[in-house]
C-alpha positions as CSV (number, residue, x, y, z in Angstrom):
1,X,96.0,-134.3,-82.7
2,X,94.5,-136.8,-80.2
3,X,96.0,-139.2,-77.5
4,X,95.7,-142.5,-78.4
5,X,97.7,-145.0,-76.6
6,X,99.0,-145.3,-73.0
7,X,101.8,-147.5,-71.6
8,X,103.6,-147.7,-68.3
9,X,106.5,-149.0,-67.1
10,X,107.7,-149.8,-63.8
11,X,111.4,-150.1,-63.7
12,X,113.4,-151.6,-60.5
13,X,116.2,-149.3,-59.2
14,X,119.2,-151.3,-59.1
15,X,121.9,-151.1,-56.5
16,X,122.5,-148.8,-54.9
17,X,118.7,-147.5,-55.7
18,X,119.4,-143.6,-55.2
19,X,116.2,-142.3,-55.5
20,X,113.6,-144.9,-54.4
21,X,113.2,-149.0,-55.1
22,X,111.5,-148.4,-58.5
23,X,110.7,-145.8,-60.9
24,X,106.6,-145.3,-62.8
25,X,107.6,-143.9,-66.3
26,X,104.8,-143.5,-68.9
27,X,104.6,-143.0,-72.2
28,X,101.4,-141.6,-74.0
29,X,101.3,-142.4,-78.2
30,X,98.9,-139.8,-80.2
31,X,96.8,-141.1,-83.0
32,X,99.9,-139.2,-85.5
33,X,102.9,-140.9,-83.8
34,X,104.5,-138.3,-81.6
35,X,105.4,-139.9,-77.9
36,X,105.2,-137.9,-74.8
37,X,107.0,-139.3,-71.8
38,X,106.1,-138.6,-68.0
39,X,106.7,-140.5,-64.5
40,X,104.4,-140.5,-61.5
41,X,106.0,-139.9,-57.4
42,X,104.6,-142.8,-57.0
43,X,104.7,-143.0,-52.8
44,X,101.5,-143.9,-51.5
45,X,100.4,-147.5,-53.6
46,X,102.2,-150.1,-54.6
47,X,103.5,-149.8,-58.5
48,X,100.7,-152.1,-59.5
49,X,97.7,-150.2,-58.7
50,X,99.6,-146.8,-59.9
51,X,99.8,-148.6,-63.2
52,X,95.9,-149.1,-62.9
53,X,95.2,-145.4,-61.6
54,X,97.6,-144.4,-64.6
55,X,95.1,-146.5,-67.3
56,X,91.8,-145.3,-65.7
57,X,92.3,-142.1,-65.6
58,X,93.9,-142.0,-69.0
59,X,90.5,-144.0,-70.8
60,X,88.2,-141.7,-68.7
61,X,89.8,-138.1,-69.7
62,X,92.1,-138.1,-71.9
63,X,92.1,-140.9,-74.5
64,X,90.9,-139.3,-77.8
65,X,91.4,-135.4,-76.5
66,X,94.1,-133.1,-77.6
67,X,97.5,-133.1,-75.3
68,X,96.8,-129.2,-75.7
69,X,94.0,-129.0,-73.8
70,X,95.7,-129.4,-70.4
71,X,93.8,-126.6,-67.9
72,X,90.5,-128.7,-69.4
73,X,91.6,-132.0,-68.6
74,X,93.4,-130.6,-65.3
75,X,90.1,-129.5,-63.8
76,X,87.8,-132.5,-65.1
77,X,90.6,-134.6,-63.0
78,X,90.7,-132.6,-60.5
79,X,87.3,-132.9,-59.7
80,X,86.6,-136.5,-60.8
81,X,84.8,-138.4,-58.6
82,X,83.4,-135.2,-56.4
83,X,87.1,-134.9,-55.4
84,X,88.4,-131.2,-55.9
85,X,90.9,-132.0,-53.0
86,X,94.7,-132.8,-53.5
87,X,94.8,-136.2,-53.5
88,X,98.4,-137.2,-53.6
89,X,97.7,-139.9,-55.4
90,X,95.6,-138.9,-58.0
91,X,97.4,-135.9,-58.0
92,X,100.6,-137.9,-58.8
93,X,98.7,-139.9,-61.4
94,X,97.7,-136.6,-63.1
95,X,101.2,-134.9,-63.0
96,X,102.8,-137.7,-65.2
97,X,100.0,-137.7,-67.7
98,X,100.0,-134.1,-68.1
99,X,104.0,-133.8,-68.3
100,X,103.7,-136.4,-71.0
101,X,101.0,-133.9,-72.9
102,X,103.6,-131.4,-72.3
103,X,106.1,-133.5,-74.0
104,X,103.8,-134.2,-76.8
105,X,102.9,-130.2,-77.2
106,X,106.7,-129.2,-77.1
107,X,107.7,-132.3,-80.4
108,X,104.3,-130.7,-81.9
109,X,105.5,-127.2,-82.0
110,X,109.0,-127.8,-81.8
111,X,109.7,-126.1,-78.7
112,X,111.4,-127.1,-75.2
113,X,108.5,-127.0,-72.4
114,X,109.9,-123.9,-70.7
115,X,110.0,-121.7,-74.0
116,X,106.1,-122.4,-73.8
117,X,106.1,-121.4,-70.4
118,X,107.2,-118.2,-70.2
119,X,110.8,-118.6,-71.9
120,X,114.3,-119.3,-70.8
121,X,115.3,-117.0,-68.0
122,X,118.6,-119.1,-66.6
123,X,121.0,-120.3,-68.6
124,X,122.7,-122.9,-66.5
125,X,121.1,-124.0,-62.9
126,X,122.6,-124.5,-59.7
127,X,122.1,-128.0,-58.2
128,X,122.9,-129.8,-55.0
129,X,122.7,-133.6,-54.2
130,X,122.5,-135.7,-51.0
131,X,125.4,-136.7,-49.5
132,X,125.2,-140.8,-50.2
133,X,127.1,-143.7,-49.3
134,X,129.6,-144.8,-50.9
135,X,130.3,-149.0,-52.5
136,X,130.3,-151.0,-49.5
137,X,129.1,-148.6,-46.9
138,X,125.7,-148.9,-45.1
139,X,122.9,-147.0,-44.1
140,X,125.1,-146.3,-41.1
141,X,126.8,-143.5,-43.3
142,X,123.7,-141.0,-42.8
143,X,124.6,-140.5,-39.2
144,X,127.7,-141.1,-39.1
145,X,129.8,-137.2,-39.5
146,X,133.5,-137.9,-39.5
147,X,132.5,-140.7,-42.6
148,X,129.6,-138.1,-43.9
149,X,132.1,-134.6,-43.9
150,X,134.6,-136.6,-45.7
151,X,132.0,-137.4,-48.6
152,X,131.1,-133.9,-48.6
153,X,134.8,-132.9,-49.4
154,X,134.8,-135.5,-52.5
155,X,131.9,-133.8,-53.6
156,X,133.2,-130.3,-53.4
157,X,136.2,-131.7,-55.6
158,X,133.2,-132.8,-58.4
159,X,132.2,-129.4,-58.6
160,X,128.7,-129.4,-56.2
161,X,128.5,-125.7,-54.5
162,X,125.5,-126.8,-52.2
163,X,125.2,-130.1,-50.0
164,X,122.3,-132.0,-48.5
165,X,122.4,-134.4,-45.1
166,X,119.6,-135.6,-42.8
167,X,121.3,-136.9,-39.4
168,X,118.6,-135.8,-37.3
169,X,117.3,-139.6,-37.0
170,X,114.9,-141.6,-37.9
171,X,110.8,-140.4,-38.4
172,X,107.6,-142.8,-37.9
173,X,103.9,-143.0,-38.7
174,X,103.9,-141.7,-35.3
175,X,105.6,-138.4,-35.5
176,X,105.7,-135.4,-34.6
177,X,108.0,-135.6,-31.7
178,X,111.2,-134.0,-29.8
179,X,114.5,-134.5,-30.8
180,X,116.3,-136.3,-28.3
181,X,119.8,-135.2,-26.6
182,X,121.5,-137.5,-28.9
183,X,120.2,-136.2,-31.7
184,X,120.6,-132.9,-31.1
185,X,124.0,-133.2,-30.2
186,X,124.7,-135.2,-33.6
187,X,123.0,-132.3,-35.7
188,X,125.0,-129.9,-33.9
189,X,128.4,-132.0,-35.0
190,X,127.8,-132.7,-38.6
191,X,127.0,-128.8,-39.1
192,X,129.8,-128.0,-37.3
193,X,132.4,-130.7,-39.1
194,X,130.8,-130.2,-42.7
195,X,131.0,-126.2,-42.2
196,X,134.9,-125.9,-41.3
197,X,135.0,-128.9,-43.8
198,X,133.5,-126.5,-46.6
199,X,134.0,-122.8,-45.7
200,X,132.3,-120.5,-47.6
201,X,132.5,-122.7,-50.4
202,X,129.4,-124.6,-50.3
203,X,125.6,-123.9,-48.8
204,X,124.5,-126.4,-46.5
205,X,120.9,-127.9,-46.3
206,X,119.8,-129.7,-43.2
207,X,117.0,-131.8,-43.5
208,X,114.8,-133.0,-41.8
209,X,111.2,-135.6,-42.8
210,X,108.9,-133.9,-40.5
211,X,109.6,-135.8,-37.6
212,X,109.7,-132.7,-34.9
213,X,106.8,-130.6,-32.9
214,X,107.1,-126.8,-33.2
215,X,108.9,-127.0,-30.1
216,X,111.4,-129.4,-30.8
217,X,112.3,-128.5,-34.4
218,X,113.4,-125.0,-32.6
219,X,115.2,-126.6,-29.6
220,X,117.3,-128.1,-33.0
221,X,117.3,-125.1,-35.1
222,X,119.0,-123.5,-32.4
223,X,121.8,-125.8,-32.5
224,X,122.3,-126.0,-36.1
225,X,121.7,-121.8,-36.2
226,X,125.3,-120.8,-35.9
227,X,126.7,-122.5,-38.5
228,X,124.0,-120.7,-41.4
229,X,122.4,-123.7,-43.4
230,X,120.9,-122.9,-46.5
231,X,117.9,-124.2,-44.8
232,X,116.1,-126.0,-42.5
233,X,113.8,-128.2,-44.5
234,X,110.5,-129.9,-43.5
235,X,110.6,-129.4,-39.6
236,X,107.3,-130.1,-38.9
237,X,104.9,-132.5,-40.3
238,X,102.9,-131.2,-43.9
239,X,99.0,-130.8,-42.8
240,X,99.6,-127.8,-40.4
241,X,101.8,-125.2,-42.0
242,X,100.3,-123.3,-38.9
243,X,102.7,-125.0,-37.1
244,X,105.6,-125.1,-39.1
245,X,105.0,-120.9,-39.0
246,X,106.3,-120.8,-35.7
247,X,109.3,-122.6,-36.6
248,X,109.9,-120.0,-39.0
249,X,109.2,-117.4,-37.6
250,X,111.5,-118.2,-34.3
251,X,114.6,-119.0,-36.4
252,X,116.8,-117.3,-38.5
253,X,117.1,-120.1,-40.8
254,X,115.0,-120.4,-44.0
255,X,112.7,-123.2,-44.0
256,X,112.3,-125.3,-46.9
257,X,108.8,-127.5,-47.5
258,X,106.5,-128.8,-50.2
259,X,107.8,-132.2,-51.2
260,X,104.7,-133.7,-49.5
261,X,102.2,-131.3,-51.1
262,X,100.3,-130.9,-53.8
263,X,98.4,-128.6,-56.2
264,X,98.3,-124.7,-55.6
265,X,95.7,-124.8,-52.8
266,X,98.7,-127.0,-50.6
267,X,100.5,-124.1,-51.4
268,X,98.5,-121.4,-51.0
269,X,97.9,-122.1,-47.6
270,X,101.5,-122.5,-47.3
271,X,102.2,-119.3,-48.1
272,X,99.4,-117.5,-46.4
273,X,101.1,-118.9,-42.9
274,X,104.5,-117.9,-43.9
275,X,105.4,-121.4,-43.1
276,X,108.4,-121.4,-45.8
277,X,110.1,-119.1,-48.2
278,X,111.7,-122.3,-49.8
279,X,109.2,-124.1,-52.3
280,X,110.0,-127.6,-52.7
281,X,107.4,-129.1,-55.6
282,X,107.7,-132.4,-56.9
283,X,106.6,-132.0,-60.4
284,X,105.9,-135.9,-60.3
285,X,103.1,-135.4,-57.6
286,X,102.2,-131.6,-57.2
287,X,99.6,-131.6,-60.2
288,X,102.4,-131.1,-63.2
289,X,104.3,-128.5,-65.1
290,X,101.5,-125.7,-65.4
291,X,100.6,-126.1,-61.6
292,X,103.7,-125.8,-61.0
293,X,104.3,-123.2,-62.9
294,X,101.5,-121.2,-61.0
295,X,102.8,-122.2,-57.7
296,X,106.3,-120.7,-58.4
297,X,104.2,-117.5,-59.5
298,X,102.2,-117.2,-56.3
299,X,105.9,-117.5,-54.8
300,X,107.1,-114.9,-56.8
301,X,104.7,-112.5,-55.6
302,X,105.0,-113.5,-51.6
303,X,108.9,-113.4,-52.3
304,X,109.8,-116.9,-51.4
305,X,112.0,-119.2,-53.7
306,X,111.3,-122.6,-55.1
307,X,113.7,-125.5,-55.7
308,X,112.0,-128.1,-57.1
309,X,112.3,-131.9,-55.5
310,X,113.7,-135.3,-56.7
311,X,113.4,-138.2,-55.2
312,X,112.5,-140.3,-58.1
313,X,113.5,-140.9,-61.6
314,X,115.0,-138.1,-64.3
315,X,112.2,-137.7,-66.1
316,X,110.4,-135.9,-63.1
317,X,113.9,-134.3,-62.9
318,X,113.7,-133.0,-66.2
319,X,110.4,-131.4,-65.5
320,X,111.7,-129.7,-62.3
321,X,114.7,-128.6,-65.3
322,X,111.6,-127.1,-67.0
323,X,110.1,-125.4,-64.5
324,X,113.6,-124.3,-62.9
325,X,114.4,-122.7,-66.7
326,X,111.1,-120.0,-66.8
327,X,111.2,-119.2,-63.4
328,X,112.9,-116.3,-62.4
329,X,112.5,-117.1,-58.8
330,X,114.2,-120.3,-59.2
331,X,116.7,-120.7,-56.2
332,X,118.3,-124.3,-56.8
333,X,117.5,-127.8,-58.0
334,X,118.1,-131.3,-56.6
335,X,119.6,-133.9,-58.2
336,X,120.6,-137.8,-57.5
337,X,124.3,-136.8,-57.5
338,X,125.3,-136.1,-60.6
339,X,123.2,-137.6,-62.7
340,X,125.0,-140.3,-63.7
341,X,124.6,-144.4,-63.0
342,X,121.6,-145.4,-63.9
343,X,119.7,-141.9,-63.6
344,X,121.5,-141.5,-67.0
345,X,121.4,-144.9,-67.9
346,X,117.7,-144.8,-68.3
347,X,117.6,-142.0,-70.8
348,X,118.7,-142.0,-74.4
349,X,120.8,-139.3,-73.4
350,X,121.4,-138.2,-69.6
351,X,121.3,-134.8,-68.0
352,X,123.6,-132.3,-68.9
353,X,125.6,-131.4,-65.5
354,X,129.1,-129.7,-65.6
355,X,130.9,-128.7,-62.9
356,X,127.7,-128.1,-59.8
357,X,125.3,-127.0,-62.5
358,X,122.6,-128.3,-65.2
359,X,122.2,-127.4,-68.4
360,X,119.0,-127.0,-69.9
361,X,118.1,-128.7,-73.0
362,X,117.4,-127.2,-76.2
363,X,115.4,-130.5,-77.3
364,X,111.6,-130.0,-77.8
365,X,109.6,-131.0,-75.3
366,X,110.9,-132.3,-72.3
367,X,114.1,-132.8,-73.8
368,X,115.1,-136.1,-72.6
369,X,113.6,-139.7,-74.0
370,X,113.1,-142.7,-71.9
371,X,115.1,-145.7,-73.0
372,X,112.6,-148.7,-73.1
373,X,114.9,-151.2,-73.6
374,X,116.7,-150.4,-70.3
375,X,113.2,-150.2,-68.9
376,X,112.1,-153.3,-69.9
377,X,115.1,-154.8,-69.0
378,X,114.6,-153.7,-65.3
379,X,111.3,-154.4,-64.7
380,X,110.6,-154.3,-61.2
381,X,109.1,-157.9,-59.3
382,X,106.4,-157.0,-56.6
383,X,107.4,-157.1,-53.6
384,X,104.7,-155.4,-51.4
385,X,107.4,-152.2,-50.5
386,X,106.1,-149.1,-51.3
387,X,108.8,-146.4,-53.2
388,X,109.5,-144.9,-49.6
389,X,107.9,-146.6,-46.2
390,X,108.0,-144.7,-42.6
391,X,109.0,-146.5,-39.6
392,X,105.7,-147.8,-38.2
393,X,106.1,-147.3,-34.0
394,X,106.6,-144.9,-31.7
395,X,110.4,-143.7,-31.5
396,X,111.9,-142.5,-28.6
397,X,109.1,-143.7,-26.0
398,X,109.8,-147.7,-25.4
C-alpha cells in the first residue's frame, strides 16, 4: 500500500465562524483507493502557503511510502531541513498528514484509530464548550457577565456539565502584562455570577491567552480562587513554563496549557517544571495522533491529565475523540458547542454528542468523512487574515 495522491481544501467558516475564519482539511488517496482525511491548526500562515507546506512536504516524504510507516516518516520530517525543533508550523503540516495515514491504516485493517492505539478505555467522554454569543449579539458578549451567566444556564439545560469563558480581556503581540483593576474585578464577577448560576452542577474553566506575568496571573488567580474553577488555563505566555511554574505552584487552582505547543519535547519541558497538570494538545498542530499519544503517556506517569484542544474544524476534533478514547488519563474534551451547525455540516455524519458527552465512533479509522461537496462549496477567498490574529500594541500603557 503506497500514498499516492494529495489534496487540500480550504473551507471558509461561515457565520458565526465558531472555531476560526476557515478550516485546512486534507485528504491523502493511496495508489489502491482508500482515502485518509486530516486537517492542519493552521495559525501562523495564511491558508495559501499551508496548502503549499501541505504539497511539499507530502512530494518530499511521503508520496509513494506506506501510511504505516508513521514513526519513519515522523522523524525524517521532523528533522527535515536540519530542523529537529517544534516548528509550529511544520509541525502542524505534519499532524494532518499523519492523522490522514492514521485514517488510511484504521480503513486498511478495519479498525477505529484508538483500538490501534492502545484500545477503548472510555466509553462515552465528557465535554465542555465555550460559552458563545448568541444570533445578533456581539463580541461584547465575552465580557459582558449578567448576558454571559445567562448563556451558561441555557447550556446547562442542553446537558454540558463543564463551561468555558475568557473575560479577563484582551492579549497582544506585546504581552505578558498585569491585569488591570477592571479586569480583575470583572473576573472576580463572572466567577462569582456563573458559580451561584451553576452550583455544583457544572466545573468552570477560566481562561485566559497568555496575556499575564507570573505576578499578575496570581494577583487574578487569587480572585477567581474562591469560587474553585476547573482551571486556570494558559496564565502565562508558552516559551517559559518556568514561569508559568510559579503560577502553579502559588495557586490552588489547576493550570491548564499546551494549545500553543508542540511535539513531546514542548511537553517534556512542561512537565519537568510542573508548570501544568492539565495537557491541552491540539492534535492538529502537536505532531499527530502517535505524539500525542506519547505525550498523554509522559502525563500519565507525572500524574497530570490531558484534555485535548479545538479550536478548529471536527476532523482535528475527531482525532482529540481518538486520543481521548485510549487514554486512561483523559480528563475532558473541548468541543464547538455541540457539534452541530456547520461543525456537523461538514461531515458525512457529525459527532455523536448526547446529553454533555461524545460518543466514540466505532467506524474505522478516524470515524468521521469529510463532505467535499460542502467543502467545495465554501471555499474560502483570501483575505490576508490569519485563522486567529493577536492585537498588535501595547494594552494598558497609552
Amino acid at each position: 500500500m503506497k500514498l499516492d495522491q494529495l489534496r487540500v481544501y480550504i473551507v471558509g467558516n461561515p457565520p458565526p465562524a465558531f472555531g476560526g475564519r476557515y478550516f485546512v482539511f486534507l485528504k491523502i488517496t493511496t495508489a489502491c483507493g482508500i482515502e485518509g482525511f486530516g486537517e492542519v491548526y493552521a495559525a501562523t500562515f495564511g491558508p495559501k502557503v499551508v496548502e503549499s507546506m501541505l504539497c511539499d512536504v507530502f512530494e518530499r516524504r511521503f508520496h509513494g511510502r506506506s501510511p504505516f510507516d508513521i514513526e519513519k516518516l515522523w522523524r525524517e520530517v521532523h528533522g527535515s531541513g536540519y530542523s529537529q525543533h517544534p516548528d509550529l508550523a511544520l509541525m502542524g503540516v505534519l499532524s494532518g498528514l499523519e492523522m490522514a495515514c492514521w485514517d488510511i491504516v484504521g480503513k486498511a485493517v478495519g479498525q477505529p484509530v484508538y483500538n490501534l492505539l492502545g484500545g477503548r478505555v472510555h466509553e462515552r467522554l465528557r465535554s465542555y464548550t465555550y460559552l458563545y454569543p448568541g444570533p445578533g449579539e456581539d463580541v461584547d458578549f465575552y465580557l459582558d457577565a449578567d448576558r454571559s451567566t445567562e448563556r451558561a444556564v441555557e447550556y446547562l439545560a442542553q446537558g454540558f456539565t463543564a463551561l468555558k469563558f475568557d473575560p479577563a480581556g484582551p492579549y497582544s503581540s506585546y504581552d505578558p502584562r498585569q491585569p488591570d483593576l477592571v479586569a480583575l474585578e470583572r473576573s472576580a464577577r463572572f466567577m462569582r455570577q456563573m458559580r451561584e448560576a451553576v452550583g455544583t452542577r457544572a466545573d468552570l474553566l477560566f481562561g485566559t491567552h497568555g496575556q499575564f506575568t507570573a505576578s499578575g496571573a496570581l494577583r487574578l488567580a487569587r480572585m477567581i480562587e474562591p469560587y474553585d474553577p476547573l482551571w486556570f488555563e494558559e496564565p502565562t505566555p508558552p516559551e517559559m513554563p518556568e514561569q508559568m511554574a510559579l503560577v502553579a505552584r502559588g495557586t490552588s487552582i489547576p493550570i491548564a496549557a499546551g494549545e500553543r505547543l508542540a511535539t513531546k519535547y514542548d511537553f517534556a519541558r512542561l512537565l519537568n517544571h510542573n508548570a501544568a497538570s492539565i495537557l491541552q494538545m491540539n492534535l492538529g498542530r502537536v505532531g499527530g495522533l502517535l505524539e500525542a499519544k506519547k505525550i498523554a503517556g509522559m502525563a500519565e506517569a507525572n500524574y497530570a491529565q490531558i484534555a485535548p484542544h479545538l479550536y478548529c474544524g471536527p476532523i482535528v476534533g475527531a482525532a482529540n475523540i481518538q486520543l481521548a478514547t485510549c487514554s486512561p488519563n483523559f480528563l475532558i474534551l473541548e468541543g464547538i458547542g455541540r457539534w452541530d451547525g456547520f461543525h456537523a455540516q461538514i461531515l458525512k455524519k457529525p459527532i455523536q454528542w448526547q446529553d454533555g458527552y461524545v460518543i466514540p465512533p466505532t467506524e474505522p479509522g478516524l470515524g468521521v468523512e469529510l463532505n467535499e461537496e460542502v467543502a467545495l462549496a465554501h471555499a474560502y477567498p483570501a483575505d490576508g487574515l490569519l485563522h486567529l490574529e493577536m492585537t498588535n500594541r501595547p494594552i494598558g500603557v497609552d
